[in-house]
N, C-alpha and C positions, 0 to 999 in steps of 0.2 A: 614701659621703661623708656627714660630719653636719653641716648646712645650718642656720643661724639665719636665718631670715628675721622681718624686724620687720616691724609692720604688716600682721600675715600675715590679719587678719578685712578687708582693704581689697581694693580692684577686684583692681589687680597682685600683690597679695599672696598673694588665692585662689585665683586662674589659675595662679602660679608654684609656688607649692604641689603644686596638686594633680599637675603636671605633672612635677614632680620625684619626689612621693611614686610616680606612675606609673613612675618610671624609677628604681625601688628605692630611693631615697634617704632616709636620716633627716634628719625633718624638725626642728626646734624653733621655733615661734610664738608669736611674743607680738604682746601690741594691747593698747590701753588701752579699747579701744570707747567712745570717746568720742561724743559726740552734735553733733557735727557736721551730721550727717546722718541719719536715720530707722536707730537702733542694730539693732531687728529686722531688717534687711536684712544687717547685719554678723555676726548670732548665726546666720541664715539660714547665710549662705556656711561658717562654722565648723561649722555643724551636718551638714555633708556633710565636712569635711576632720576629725571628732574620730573615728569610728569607724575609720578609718585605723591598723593597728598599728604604722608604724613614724613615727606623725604625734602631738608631744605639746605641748600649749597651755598657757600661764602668761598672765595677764591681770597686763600690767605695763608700765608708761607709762615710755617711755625717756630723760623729764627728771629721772626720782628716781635722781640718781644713783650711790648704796648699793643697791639693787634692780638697777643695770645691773652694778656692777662685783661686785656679786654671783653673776651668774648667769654672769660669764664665769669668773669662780671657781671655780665649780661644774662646768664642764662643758669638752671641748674640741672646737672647732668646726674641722669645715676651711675651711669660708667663710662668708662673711657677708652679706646682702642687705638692706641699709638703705631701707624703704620707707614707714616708720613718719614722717608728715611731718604739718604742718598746711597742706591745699591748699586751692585755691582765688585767685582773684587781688580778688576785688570784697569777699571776707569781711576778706582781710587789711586793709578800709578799717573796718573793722568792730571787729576785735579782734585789735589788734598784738599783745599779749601774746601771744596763744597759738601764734604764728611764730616769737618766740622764744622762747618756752619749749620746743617742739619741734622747729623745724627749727635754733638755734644750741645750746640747752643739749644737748636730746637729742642733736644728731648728734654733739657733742666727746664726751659719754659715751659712744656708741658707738665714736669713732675710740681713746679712750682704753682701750675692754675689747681692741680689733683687737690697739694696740701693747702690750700685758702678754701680753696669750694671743699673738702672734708668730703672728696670724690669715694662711692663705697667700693669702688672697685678700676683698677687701671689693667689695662693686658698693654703688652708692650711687644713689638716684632724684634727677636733676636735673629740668631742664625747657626746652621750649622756650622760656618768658618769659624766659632769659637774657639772649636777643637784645632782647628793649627793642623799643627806639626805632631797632635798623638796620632801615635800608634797600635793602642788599643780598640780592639772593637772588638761589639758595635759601640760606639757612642754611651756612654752616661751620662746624666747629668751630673752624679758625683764625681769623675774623673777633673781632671785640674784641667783649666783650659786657660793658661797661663805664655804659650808658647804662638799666639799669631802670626800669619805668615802672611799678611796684608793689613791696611791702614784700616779700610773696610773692618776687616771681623776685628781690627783692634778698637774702633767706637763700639762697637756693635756689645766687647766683653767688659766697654768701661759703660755702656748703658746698663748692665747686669749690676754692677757696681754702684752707681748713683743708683737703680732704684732698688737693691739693697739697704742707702744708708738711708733714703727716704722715710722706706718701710720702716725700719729702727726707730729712727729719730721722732716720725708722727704717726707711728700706728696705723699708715697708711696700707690697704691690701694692694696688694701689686702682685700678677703673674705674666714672669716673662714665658715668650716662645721659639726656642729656634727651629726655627723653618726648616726643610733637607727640600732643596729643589726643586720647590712645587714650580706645576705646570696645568697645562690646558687651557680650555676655549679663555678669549681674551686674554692672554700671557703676554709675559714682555717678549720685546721684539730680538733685544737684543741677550737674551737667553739662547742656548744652543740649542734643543728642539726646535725653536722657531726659525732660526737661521738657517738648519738644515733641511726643516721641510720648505721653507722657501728657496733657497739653492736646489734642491734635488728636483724640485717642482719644475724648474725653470732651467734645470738640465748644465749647474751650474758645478763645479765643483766642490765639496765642502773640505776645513778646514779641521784635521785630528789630531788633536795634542797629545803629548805623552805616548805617538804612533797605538793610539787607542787601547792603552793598558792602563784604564781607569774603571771605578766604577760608579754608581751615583746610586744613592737613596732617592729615585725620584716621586715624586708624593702626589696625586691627583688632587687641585683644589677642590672638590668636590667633599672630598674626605678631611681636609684641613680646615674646612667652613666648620664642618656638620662636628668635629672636635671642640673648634672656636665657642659654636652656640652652646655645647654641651659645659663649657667652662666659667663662660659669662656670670652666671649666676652662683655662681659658688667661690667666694671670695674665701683668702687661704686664710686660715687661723692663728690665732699665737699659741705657740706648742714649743712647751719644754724651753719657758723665755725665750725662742728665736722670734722673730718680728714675722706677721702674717706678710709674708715673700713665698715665691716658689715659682721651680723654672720646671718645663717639658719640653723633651722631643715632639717638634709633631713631622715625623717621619714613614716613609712606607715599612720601615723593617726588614728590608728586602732589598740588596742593592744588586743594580744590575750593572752587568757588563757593557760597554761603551756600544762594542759590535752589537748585539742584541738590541740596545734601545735604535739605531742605526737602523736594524732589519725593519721592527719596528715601524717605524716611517716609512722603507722603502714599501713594503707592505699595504698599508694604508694610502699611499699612494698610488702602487702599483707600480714605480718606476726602481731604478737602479744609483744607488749613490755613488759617484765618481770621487775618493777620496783623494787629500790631500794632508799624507801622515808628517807631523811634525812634532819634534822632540817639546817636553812641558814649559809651560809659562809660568813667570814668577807671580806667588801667590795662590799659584792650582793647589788642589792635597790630590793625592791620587784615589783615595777611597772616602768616602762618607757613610755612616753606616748606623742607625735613629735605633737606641734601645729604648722601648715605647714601653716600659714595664709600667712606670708609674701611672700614666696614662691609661693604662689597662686598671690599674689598682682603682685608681681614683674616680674614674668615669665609666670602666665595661665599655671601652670604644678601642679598638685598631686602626686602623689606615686598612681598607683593600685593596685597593681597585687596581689591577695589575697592568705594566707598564705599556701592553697591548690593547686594552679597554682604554686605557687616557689618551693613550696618542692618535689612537682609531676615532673619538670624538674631536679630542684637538684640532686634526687634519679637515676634518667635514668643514668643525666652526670656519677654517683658516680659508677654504675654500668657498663659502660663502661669502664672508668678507672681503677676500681678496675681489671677486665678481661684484659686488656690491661698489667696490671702489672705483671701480672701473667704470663703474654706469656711473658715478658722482662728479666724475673727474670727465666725462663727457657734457654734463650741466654746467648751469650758467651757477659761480663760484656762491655757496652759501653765507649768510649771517655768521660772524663769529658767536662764539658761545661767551654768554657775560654773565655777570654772578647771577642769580636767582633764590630770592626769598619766597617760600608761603607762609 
């Protein structure tokens, strides 16, 4: 199968990647490696997915869109994995622009290269900030997620929307996914696991919103791949005239306590968090909470891997890398990384 994955130098991107490339698959990648976040961490994860032979990279940003309707031009895919997004919920208070510029301009370019190339299949990364402001839990997907409490989860429920009328309109399969917090090895930086095992590491104080009366659905990418592959090939139906569309939780089912995931860390480190409790930020929800029924119906898959097992490997990865950088940053400064075809 030959797989477009966008956003392919990001968390979910590199994991789904390599995991496919593991499972014979032709891969096609692209990223704009934007600097959102410490880029070297992004050329990092690419720099293990280019040696790959059947793995080929193009640096190309999915809001230009003569570059997008080009490359479907070019090429034909049997599916597509839309990953490529501007995330974060506290940045989109920061820089609206760059929300829509990738997650409304980018993602019509891409539904628009899906319906020419008669793509058989698109997944597309949602999120749990859909849910807002309910109050219900755990999470549905049938609950109305109509109430956004950030710019962020509001692209994120008008992507739900466009590739809704897509599906309708061209009998296109599309399934979205909202994510609940995935974490571990290779994770973004500016995620709160990471921050506070690098804070704690380094004897720093960390920062607790809402004086740590939250909880998180946190989800081990591990388990969010191995859902991914299990989805891929099963393009949704047309049933009962609705258009083959359909959205999932991919969440752990399990949400934990702020304090807990905290111990967690301290834990696996072995050291002690110095906290720093601070009343909530606009755009937090206080709970997240992934009813994973249909996922169970659909596939015979859950989420397991519990929030002591992920952070327990997280922390290893973080500490190798962190060592790792340390020996790079004593060398004489490397090649930048530039696109690469095979």
């Amino acid at each position: 199968m030959k797989i477009l994955v966008t956003g392919v130098a990001g968390f979910i991107g590199y994991h789904l990647t390599k995991k496919l490339l593991d499972l014979s698959n032709r891969v096609y990648g692209i990223d704009n490696l934007n600097n959102y976040y410490d880029v070297s961490l992004k050329q990092a994860r690419l720099a293990k997915l280019l040696p790959q032979p059947k793995f080929t990279f193009e640096h190309l940003d999915i809001s230009d869109r003569d570059a997008v309707a080009k490359l479907f031009a070019n090429h034909n895919f049997d599916c597509v994995i839309n990953l490529a997004a501007q995330a974060g919920v506290r940045y989109s208070l920061k820089n609206p622009h760059a929300y829509v510029d990738s997650n409304l301009v980018g993602f019509t370019n891409i539904l628009e290269g899906c319906r020419y190339s008669q793509i058989k299949h698109l997944l597309f990364a949602s999120s749990s900030s859909v849910y807002g402001s309910n109050t219900k839990v755990p999470f549905s997907v049938s609950d109305r997620v109509d109430t956004p409490v950030s710019l962020y989860a509001a692209t994120k429920k008008a992507n739900e929307l466009m590739a809704h009328a897509y599906s309708h309109l061209y009998q296109l399969p599309i399934t979205g996914l909202r994510f609940f917090t995935v974490y571990g090895p290779w994770g973004r930086p500016d995620m709160a696991y990471f921050k506070f095992t690098e804070a704690i590491a380094q004897g720093k104080p960390i920062d607790v919103y809402n004086y740590g009366k939250m909880k998180r659905d946190f989800t081990y990418i591990d388990d969010v791949v191995e859902a991914m592959v299990k989805i891929i090939p099963h393009q949704p139906q047309v049933l009962n005239q609705q258009p083959p569309y359909k959205i999932y939780n991919l969440g752990n089912n399990n949400p934990v306590e702020l304090g807990e995931f905290i111990k967690a860390i301290e834990t696996a480190l072995g050291k002690l968090a110095r906290k720093n409790l601070l009343p909530m930020q606009p755009g937090d929800v206080v709970t997240t909470y992934a009813d994973v029924d249909e996922l169970i119906t659909d596939f015979d898959f859950k989420p397991s891997t519990s929030i002591f097992q992920g952070i327990e490997q997280f922390v290893s990865w973080y500490r190798q890398y962190e060592a790792n950088s340390a020996i790079s940053k004593q060398e004489l400064p490397a090649k930048k990384l530039t696109t690469v075809y095979h």
